[in-house]
C-alpha positions in Angstrom: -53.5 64.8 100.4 -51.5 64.3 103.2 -55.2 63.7 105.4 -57.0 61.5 103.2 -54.1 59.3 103.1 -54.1 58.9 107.0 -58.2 58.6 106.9 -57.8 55.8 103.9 -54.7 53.9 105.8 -56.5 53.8 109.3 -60.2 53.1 107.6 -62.3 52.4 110.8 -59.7 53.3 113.0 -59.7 57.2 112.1 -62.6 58.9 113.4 -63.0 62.8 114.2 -63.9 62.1 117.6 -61.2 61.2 120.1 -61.9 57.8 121.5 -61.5 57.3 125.0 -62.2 53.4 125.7 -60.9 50.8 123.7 -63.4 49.0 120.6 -63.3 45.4 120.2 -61.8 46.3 116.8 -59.8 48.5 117.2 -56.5 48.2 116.0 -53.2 51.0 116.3 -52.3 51.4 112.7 -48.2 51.6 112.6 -48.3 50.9 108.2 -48.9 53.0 105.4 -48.0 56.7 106.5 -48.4 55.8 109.8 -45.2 54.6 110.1 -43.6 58.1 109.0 -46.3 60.0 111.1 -48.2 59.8 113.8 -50.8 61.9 113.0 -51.2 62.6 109.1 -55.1 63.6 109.5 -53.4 66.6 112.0 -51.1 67.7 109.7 -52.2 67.3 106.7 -54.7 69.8 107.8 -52.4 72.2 109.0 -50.6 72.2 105.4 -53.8 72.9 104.0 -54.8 75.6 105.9 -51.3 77.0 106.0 -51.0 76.7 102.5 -54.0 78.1 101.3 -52.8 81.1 102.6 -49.6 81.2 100.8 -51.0 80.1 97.7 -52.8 83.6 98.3 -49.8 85.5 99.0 -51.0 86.2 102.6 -48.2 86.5 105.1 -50.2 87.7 108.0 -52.6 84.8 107.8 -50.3 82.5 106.8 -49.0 83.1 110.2 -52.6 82.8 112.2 -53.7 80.0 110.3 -50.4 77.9 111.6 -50.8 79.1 115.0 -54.5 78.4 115.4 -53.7 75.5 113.7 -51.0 74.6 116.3 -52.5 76.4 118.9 -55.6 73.4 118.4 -53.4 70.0 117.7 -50.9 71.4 120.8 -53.7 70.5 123.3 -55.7 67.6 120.9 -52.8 65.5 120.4 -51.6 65.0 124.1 -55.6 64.4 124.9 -55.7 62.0 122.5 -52.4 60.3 122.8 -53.3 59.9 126.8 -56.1 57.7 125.7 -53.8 56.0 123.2 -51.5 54.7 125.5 -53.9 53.6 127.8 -55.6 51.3 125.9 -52.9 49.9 123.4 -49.6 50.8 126.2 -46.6 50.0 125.5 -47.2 49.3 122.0 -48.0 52.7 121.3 -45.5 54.1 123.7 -42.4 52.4 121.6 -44.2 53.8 118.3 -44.7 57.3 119.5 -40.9 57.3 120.5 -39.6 56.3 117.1 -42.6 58.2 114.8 -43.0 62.2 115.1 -45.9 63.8 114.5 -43.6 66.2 111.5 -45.9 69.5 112.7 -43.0 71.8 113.9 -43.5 72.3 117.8 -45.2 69.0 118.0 -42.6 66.4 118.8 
């Protein structure tokens, strides 16, 4: 999947907590899937829980399950980006201009 492709790419680097100072380690991970999107872990999830739903044949939560979905990443992503930037700058600024994050609504 989509998510454990971004988890296996980043290794130490992906974590499910957002990370808000800088590890002696820590590296921003531009290969791999990376370099077609910013956040795989984020949307592989939301194909997942989208698609689970279609694979049902439910419409209604199809719908839901994307906008809770987006509704979550829409506020996580900036969070996590703001902490991004400051502690790998303009680096990650040039690579969030030239990778999208591919979850419509999310540029």
């Amino acid at each position: 999947s989509i998510r454990k492709l971004g988890m296996s790419t980043a290794r130490r680097a992906f974590t499910h907590r957002i990370k808000e100072q800088r590890r002696p380690d820590h590296v921003l991970v531009k290969h791999g899937i990376y370099a077609y999107c910013r956040h795989p872990g984020y949307l592989g999830w939301t194909i997942w829980s989208a698609g689970t739903q279609v694979m049902l044949g439910n419409p209604v939560c199809f719908i839901a399950f994307y906008l809770a979905s987006f509704s979550f990443f829409s506020k996580r992503i900036p969070y996590e980006e703001y902490y991004l930037e400051q502690m790998f700058g303009k680096e990650f600024v040039e690579y969030r201009q030239r990778t999208p994050t591919l979850i419509p609504g999310i540029p």
